[in-house]
N, CA, C and O atoms as a GROMACS GRO file, in nm:
protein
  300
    1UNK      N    1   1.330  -2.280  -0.330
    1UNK     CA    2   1.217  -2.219  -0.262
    1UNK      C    3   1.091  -2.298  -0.294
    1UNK      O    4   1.068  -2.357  -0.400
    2UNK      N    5   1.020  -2.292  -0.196
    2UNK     CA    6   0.862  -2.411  -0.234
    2UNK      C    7   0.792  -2.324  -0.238
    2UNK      O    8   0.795  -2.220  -0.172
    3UNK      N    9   0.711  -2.363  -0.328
    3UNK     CA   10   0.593  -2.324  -0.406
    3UNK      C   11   0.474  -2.358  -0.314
    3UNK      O   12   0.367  -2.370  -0.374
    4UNK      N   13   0.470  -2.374  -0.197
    4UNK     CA   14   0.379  -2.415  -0.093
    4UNK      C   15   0.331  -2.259  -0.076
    4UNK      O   16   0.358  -2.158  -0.140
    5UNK      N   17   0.244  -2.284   0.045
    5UNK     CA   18   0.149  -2.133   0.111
    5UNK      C   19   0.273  -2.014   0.105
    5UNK      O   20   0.391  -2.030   0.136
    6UNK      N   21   0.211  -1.895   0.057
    6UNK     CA   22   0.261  -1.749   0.084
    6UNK      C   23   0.270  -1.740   0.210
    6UNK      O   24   0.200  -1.800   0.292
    7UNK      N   25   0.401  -1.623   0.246
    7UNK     CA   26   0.403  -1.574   0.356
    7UNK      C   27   0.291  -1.447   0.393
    7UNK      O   28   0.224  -1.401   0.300
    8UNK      N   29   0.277  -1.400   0.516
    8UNK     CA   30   0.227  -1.268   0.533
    8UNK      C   31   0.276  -1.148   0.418
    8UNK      O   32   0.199  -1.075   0.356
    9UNK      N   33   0.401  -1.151   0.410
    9UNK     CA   34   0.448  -1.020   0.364
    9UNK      C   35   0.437  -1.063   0.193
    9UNK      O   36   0.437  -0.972   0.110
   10UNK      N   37   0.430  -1.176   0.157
   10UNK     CA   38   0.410  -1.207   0.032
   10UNK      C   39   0.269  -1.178  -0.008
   10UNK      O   40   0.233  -1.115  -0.107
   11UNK      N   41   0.204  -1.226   0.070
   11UNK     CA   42   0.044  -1.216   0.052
   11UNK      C   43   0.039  -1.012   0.029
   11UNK      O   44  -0.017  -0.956  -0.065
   12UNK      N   45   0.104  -0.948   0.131
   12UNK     CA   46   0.075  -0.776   0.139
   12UNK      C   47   0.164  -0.757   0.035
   12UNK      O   48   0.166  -0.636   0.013
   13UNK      N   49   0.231  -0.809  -0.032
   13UNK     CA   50   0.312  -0.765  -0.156
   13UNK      C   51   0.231  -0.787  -0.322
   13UNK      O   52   0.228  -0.715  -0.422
   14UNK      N   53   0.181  -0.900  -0.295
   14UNK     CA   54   0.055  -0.917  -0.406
   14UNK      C   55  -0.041  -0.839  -0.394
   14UNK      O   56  -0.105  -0.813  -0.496
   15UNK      N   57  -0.079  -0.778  -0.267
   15UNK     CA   58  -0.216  -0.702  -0.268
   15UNK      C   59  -0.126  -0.544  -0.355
   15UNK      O   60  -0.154  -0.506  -0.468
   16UNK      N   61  -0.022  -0.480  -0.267
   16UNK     CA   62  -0.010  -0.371  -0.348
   16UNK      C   63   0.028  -0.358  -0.452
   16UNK      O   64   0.041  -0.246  -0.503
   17UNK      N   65   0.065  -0.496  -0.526
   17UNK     CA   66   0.050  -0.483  -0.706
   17UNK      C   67  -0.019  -0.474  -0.740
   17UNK      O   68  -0.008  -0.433  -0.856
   18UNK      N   69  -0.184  -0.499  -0.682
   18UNK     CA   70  -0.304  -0.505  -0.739
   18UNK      C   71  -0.341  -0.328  -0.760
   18UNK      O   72  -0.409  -0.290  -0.856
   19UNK      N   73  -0.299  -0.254  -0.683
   19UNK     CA   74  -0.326  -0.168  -0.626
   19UNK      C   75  -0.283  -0.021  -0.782
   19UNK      O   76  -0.197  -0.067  -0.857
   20UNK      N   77  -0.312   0.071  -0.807
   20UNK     CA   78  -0.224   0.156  -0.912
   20UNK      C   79  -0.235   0.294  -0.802
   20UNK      O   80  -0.326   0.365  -0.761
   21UNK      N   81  -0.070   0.286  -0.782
   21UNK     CA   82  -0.059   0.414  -0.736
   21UNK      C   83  -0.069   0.529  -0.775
   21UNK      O   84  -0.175   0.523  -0.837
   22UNK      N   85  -0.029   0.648  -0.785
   22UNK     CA   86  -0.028   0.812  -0.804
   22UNK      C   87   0.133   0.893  -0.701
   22UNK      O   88   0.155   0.925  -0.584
   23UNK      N   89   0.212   0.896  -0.838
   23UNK     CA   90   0.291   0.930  -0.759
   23UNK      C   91   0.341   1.081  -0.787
   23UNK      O   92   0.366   1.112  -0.904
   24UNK      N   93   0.356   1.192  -0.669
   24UNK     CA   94   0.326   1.328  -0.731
   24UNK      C   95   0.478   1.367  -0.648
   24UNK      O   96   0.516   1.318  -0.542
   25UNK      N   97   0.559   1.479  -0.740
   25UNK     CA   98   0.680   1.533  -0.663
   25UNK      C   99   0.639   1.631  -0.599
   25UNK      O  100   0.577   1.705  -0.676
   26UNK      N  101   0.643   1.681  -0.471
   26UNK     CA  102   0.657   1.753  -0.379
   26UNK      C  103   0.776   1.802  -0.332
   26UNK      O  104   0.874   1.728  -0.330
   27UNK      N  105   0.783   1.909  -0.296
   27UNK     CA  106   0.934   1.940  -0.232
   27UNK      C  107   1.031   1.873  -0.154
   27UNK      O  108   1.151   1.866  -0.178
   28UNK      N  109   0.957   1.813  -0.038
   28UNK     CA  110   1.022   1.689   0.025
   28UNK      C  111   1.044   1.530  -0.055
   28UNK      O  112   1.076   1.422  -0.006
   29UNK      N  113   1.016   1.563  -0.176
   29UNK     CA  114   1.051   1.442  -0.200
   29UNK      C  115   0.907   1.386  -0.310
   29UNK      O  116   0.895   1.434  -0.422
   30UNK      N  117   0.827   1.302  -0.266
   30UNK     CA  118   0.704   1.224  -0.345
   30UNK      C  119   0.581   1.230  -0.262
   30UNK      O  120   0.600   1.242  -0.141
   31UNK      N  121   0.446   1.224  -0.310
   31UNK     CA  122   0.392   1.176  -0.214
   31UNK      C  123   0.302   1.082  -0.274
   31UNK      O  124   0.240   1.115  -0.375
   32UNK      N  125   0.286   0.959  -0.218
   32UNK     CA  126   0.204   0.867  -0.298
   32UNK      C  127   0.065   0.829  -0.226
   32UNK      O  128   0.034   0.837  -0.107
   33UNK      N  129  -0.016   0.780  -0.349
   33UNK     CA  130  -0.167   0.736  -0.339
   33UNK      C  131  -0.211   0.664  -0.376
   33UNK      O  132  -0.192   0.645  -0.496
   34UNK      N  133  -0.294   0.576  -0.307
   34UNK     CA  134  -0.355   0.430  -0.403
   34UNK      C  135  -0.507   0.523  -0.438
   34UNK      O  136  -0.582   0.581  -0.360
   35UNK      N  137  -0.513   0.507  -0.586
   35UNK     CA  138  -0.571   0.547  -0.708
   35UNK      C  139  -0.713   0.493  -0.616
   35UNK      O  140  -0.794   0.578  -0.577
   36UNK      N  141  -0.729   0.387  -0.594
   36UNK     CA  142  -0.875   0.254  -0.581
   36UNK      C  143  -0.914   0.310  -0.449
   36UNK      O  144  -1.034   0.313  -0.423
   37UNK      N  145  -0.826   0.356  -0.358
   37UNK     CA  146  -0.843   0.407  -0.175
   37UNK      C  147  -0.770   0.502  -0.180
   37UNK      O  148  -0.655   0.492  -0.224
   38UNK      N  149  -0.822   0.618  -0.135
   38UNK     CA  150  -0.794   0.764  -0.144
   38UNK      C  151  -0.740   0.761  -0.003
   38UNK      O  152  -0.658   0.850   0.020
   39UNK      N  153  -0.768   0.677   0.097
   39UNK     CA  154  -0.712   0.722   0.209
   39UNK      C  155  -0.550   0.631   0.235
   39UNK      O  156  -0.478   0.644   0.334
   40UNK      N  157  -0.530   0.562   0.142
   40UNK     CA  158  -0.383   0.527   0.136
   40UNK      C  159  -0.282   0.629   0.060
   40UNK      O  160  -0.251   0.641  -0.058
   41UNK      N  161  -0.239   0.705   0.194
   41UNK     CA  162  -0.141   0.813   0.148
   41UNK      C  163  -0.003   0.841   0.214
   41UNK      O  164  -0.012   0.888   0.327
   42UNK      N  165   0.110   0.823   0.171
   42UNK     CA  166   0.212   0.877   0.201
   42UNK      C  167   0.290   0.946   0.168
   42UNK      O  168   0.255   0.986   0.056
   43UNK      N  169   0.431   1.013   0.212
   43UNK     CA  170   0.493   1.060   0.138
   43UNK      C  171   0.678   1.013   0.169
   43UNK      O  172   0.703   0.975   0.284
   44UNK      N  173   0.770   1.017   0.088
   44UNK     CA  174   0.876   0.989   0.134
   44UNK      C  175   1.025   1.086   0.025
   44UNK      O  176   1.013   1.149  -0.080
   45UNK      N  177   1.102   1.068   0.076
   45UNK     CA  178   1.248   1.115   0.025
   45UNK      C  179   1.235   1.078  -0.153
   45UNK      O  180   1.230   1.164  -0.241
   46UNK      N  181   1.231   0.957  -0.171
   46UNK     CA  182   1.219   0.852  -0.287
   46UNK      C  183   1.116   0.830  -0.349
   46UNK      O  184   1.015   0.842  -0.280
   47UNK      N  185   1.097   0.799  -0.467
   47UNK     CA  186   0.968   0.732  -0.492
   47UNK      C  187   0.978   0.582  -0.468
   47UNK      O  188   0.881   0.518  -0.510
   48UNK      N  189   1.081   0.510  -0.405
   48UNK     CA  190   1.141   0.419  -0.358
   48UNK      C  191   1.084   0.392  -0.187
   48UNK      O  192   1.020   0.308  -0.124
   49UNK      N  193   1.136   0.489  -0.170
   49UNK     CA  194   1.100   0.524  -0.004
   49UNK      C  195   0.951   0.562  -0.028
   49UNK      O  196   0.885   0.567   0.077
   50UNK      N  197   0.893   0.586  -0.125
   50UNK     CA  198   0.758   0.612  -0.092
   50UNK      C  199   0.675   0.506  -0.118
   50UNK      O  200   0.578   0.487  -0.044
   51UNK      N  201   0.705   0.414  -0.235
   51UNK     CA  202   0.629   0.316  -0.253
   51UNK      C  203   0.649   0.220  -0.111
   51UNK      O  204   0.547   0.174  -0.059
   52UNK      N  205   0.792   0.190  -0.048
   52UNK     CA  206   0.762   0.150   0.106
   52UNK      C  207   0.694   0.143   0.182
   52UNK      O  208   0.645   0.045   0.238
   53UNK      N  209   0.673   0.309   0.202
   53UNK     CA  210   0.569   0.348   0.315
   53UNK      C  211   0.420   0.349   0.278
   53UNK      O  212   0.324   0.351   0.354
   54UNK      N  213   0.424   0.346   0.119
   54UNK     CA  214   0.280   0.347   0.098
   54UNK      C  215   0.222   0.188   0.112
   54UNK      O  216   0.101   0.173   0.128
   55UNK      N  217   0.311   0.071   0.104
   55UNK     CA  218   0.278  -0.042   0.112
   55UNK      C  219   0.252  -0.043   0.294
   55UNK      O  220   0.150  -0.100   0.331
   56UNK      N  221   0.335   0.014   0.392
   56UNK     CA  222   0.319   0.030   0.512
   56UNK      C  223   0.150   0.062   0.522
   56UNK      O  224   0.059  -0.009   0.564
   57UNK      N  225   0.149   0.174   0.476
   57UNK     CA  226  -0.022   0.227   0.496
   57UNK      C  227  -0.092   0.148   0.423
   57UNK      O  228  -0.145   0.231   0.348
   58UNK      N  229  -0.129   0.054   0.392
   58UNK     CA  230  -0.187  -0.004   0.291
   58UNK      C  231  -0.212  -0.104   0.386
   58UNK      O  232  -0.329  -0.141   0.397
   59UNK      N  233  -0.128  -0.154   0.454
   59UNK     CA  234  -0.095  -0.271   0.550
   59UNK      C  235  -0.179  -0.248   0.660
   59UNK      O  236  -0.269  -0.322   0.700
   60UNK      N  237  -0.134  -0.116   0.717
   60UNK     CA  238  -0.215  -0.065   0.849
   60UNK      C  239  -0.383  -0.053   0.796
   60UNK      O  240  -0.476  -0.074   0.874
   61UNK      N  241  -0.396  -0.030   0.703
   61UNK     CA  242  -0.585   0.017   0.653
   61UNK      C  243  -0.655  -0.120   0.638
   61UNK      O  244  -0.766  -0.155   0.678
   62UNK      N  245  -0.582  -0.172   0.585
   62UNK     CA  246  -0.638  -0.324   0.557
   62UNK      C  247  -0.617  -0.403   0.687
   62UNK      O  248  -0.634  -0.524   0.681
   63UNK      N  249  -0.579  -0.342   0.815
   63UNK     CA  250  -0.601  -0.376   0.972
   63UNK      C  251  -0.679  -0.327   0.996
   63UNK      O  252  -0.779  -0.380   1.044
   64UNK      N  253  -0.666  -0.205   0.972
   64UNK     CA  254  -0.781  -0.105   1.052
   64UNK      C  255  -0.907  -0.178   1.009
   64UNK      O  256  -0.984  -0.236   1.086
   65UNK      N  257  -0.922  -0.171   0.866
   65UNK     CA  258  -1.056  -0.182   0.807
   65UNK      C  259  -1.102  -0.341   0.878
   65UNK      O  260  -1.189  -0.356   0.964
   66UNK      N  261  -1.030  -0.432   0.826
   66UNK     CA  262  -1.057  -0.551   0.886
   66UNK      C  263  -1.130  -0.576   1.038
   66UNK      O  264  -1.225  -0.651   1.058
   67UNK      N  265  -1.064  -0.495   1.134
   67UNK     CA  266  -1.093  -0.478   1.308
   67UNK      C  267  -1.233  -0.409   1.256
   67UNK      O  268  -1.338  -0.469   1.282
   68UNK      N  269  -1.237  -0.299   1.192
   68UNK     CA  270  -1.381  -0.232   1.218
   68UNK      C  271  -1.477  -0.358   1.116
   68UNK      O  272  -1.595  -0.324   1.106
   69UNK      N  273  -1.446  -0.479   1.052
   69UNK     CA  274  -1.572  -0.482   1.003
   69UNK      C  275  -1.593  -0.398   0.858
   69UNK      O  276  -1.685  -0.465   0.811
   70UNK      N  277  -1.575  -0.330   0.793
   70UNK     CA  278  -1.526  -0.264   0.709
   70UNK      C  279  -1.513  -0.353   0.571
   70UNK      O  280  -1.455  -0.460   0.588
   71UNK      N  281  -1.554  -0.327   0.449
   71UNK     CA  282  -1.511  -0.355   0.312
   71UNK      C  283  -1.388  -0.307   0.237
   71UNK      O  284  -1.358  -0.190   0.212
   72UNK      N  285  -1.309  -0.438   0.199
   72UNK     CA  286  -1.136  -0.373   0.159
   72UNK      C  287  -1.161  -0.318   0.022
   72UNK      O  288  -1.210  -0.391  -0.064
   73UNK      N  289  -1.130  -0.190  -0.003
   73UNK     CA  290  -1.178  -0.131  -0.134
   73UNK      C  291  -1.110  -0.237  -0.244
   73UNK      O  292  -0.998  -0.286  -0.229
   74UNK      N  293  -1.222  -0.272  -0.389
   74UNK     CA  294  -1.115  -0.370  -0.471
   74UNK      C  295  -1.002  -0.293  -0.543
   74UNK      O  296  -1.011  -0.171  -0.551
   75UNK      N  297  -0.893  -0.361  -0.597
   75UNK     CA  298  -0.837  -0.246  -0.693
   75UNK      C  299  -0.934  -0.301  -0.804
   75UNK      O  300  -0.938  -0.248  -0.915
   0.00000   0.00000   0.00000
C-alpha cells in the first residue's frame, strides 16, 4: 500500500477519531454523539452499527456545513 495522498473515506475516518463520542444504551439498541458537535447524533442496533452511522452523520454535517459556509466545530 503507498503511503501517497489519503483517500476520501480515509481522510472522514481520521476526522471521526478526532472526534470523542458519547455512547448511551437505549432500548433499541445505542444512541451516539459527538461530545465537540451536539448535532452529530445517531442511533443504531450496535454500538458497532452506531459508531457507523454516527461517522455517516458526521460526513453529511461536514457537507452540510461546508455548502452553507459554516465553521467545522474543532474536536
Amino acid at each position: 500500500m503507498s503511503r501517497g495522498k489519503k483517500t476520501p473515506a480515509q481522510i472522514q475516518a481520521i476526522k471521526m477519531k478526532q472526534y470523542s463520542a458519547c455512547y448511551t444504551p437505549i432500548p433499541s439498541g445505542y444512541m451516539g454523539q459527538l461530545l465537540d458537535w451536539p448535532e452529530v447524533v445517531t442511533e443504531g442496533a450496535t454500538i458497532q452499527e452506531c459508531t457507523e452511522l454516527l461517522q455517516d452523520a458526521l460526513n453529511e454535517m461536514i457537507q452540510a456545513y461546508s455548502e452553507l459556509g459554516k465553521s467545522i466545530p474543532k474536536p
